[in-house]
N, C-alpha and C positions, 0 to 999 in steps of 0.2 A: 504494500500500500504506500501509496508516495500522495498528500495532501498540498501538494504546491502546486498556484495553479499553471494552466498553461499559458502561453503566451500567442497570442493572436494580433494581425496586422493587416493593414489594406490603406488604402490612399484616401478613404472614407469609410460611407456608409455599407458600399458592396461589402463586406467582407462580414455584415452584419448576418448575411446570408448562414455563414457557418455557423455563428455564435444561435442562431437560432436552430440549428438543425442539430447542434452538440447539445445544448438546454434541455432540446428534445428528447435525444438520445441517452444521455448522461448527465442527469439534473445534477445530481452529485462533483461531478468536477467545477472545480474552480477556474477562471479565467478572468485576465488583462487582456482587455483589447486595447489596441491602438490605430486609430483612423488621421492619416498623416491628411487631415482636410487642407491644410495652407499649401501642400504640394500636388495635390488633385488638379486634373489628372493625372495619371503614370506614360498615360498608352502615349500623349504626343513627346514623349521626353529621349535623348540618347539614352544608348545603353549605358554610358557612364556615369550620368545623369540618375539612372535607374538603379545602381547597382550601390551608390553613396546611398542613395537613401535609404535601402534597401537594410546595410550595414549602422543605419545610424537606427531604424526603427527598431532593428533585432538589439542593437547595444543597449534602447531605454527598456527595454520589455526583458534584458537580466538582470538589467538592476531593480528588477523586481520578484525576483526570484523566480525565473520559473521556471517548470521539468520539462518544457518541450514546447517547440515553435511551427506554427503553422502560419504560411506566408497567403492568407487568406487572397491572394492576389494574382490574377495570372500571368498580367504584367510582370514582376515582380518575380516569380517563378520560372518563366520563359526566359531572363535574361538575367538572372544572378541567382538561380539554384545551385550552379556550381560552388559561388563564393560562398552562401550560406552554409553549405555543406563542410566545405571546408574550414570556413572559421568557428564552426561551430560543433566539434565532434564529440562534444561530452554529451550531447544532448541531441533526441530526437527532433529533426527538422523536417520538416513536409512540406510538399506544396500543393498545388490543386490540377496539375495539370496530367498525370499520370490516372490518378486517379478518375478524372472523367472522361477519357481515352477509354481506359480498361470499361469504364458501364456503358459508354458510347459502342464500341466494339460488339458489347452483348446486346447491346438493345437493338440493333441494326438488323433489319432482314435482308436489304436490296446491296449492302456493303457501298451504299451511298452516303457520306457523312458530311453536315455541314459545320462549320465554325463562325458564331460572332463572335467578335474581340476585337480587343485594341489594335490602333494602326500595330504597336510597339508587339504584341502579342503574335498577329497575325506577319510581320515583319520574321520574327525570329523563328520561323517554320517549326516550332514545338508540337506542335500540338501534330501539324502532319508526319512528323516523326515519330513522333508517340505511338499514334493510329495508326503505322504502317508497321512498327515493328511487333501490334498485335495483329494484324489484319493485312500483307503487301498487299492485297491487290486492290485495298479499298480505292476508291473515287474520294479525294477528301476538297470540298469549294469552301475557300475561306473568303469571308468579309471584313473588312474592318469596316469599322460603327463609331467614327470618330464623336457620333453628335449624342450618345446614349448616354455617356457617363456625365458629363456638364447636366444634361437634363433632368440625371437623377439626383445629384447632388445639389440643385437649385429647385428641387419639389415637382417638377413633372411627372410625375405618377400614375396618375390616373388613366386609366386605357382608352377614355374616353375623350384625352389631355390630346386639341389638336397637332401641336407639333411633335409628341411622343407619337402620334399615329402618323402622322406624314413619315419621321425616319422609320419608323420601325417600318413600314413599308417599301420604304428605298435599300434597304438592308435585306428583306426576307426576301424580296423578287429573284436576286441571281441564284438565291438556294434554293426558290421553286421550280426555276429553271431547269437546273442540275436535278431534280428528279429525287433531293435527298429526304431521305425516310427520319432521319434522327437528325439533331443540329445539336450544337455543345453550347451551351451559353458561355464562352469563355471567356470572361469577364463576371467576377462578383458579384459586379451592378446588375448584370440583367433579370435574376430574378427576381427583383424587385418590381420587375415591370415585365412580369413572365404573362400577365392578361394580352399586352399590347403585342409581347410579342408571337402569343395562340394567335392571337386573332389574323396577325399577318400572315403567320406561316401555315395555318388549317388545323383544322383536329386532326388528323390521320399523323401528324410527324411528332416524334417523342423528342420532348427537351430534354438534355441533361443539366443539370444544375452542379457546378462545379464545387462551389463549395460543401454542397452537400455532400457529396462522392468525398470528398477530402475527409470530413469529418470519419466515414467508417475507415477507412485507412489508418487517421490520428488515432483511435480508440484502438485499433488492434496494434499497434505499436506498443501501446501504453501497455494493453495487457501483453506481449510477450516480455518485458520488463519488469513484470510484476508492480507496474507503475499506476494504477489505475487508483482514485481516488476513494473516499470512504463513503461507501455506498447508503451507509442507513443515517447519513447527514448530507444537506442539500449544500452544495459548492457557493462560494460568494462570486459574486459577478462585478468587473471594476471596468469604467471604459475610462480611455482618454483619448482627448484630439487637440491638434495642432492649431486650429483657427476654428471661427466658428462657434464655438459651444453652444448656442442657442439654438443655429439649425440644426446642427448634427443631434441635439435632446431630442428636439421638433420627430427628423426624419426618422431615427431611430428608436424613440418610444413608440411610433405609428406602425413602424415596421416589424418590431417584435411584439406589440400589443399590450406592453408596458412601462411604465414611468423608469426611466435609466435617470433622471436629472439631480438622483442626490447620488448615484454613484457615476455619476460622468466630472472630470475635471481637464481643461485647459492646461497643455504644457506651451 
């Protein structure tokens, strides 16, 4: 049993995605998130660019103790997993990008696989890597969706929110084209606006939600460590962000369906 919590990251709100699917999954574990909101977006940034930041959010999230890092971020995981890996070997580190590859793989029947993400994501050819080294012969259409994350981190939400339905539209058409059966939401941000983006791409195609897929990955880490938290007591939950604090309470108490504003604090 190891009671320290874990350490979670993303460039905002997306990453809030995990911390909801872990809550769900493992009420018991504790977590620090960190939503680098004053550096939002990730996806228009160089990889070097990416890669600082990347190392400055893992460095505030141990000095808070924690047993293991999940880079809530695809961004983020597409172009400094290597470094995370490597500066960081005492400790379980993950990312999101394997992990929705592998469910994307299983959920596919026509081995048609689409990808939304960051320019910086869909740039770094990870993801069709990933899918190819489960699947070669997949079909893999990638998008970048430069206009999704500003949208979501400025309260666009609503599927019924004109300009989240104009891009989500300009995004889903080249994957209806391509005939793909599954799409990866790679990027945190999109489930957040997973309505907008059914509605563009039809009921017939399966989402995968990336952070979601991450989160069974982090738990089975933990327990082959023997690392898993104390089950018959509920985990404490601590946010923090970069800028912002106001909207990021806003987006993020609406998105998990409860009050985060006495444990959210401005670094």
């Amino acid at each position: 049993m190891d009671t320290r919590p874990i350490g979670i990251f993303d460039s905002g709100l997306g990453g809030l995605t995990a911390v909801r699917a872990l809550t769900a999954a493992a009420p018991w574990e504790s977590f620090v998130y960190l939503g680098d909101t004053a550096n939002a977006p990730y996806g228009d940034k160089t990889r070097e660019e990416i890669r600082a930041l990347s190392r400055r959010n893992i460095a505030f999230l141990r000095s808070r103790g924690v047993k293991a890092l999940l880079a809530a971020c695809n961004t983020s995981t597409a172009n400094a997993m290597d470094q995370m890996l490597d500066e960081n070997r005492d400790l379980p580190v993950l990312g999101v990008i394997e992990p929705a590859a592998e469910a994307a793989v299983s959920a596919t029947e026509k081995g048609r696989i689409g990808l939304m993400a960051t320019a910086a994501t869909v740039a770094s050819g990870a993801y069709e890597r990933a899918v190819r080294r489960l699947l070669p012969d997949a079909a893999v259409t990638a998008v970048a969706c430069p206009k999704l994350v500003p949208l979501v981190e400025s309260g666009h939400t609503d599927a019924d929110d004109p300009a989240l339905r104009r891009a989500a539209e300009e995004y889903a058409a080249p994957l209806r084209q391509a005939g793909t059966d599954t799409v990866i939401l790679g990027c945190t941000h999109y489930p957040i606006i997973r309505r907008a983006i059914r509605r563009a791409m039809g009921p017939d195609v399966t989402l995968i939600d990336s952070g979601a897929a991450s989160v069974g990955a982090l738990l089975k880490a933990l327990e082959a460590r023997d690392a898993l938290g104390d089950t018959e007591k509920p985990g404490s939950r601590n946010f923090f962000c970069s800028a912002g604090r106001d909207r990021f309470i806003a987006g993020g108490s609406a998105f998990l369906g409860w009050d985060i504003a006495s444990r959210t604090e401005q670094i």
